[in-house]
N, C-alpha and C positions, 0 to 999 in steps of 0.2 A: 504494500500500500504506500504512495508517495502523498506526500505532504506539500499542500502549495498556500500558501500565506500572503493575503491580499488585505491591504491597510484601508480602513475603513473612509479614510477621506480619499482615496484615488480610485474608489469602490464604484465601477462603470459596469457592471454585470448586471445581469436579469437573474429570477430567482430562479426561472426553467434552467438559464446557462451553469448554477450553482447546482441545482440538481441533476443536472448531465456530469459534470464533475465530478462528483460524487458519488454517482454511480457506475463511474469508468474506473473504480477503484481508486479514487484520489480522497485525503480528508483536508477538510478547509479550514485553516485558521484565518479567523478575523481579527487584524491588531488595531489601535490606537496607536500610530506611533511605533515605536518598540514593544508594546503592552497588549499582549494576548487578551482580547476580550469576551472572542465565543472560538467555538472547533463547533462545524457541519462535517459529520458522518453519515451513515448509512443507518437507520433504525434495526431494520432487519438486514445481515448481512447478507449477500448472496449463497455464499460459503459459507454455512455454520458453522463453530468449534464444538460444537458436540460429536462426541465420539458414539459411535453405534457398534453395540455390539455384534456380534457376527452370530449367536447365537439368538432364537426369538424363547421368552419364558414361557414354559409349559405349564398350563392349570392341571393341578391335579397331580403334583411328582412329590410332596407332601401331607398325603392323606393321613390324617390319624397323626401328624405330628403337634398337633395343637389341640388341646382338650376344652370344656368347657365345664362348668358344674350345671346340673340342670336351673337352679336357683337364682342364676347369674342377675337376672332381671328381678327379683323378687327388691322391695324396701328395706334398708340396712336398720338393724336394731338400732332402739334408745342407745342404748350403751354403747353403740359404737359413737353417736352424736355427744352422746354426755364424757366421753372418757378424761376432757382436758376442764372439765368445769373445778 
């Protein structure tokens, strides 16, 4: 990705030419002067960095490794509410 840096008082661009830009792989800093004011990137890159596994997850390859009590749902006693009183 190359970086082009256009000072905001000699700023003669259109926003479509800024988003052409930007989407040819370039990121745009806005200065004052010497003084970085905004960077225009891309929101969504074209190129994710997410990595994808090459494997896809199978339902069902953990059966029975998670239990539940039947009661699970059931209202917690007083006593568990009262225990810090």
């Amino acid at each position: 990705m190359s970086i082009k840096t256009l000072d905001i008082q000699q700023l003669q661009i259109s926003v479509s030419e800024l988003l052409s830009l930007i989407q040819n792989d370039q990121e745009i800093v806005i200065t004052n002067g010497k003084t970085p004011i905004a960077k225009l990137t891309l929101l969504n890159p074209l190129e994710p960095n997410i990595r994808k596994s090459a494997k896809t997850p199978q339902p069902g390859l953990n059966l029975g490794a998670m239990v539940m009590s039947d009661d699970f749902d059931q209202p917690l006693p007083d006593e568990f509410w009262w225990q810090n009183s």
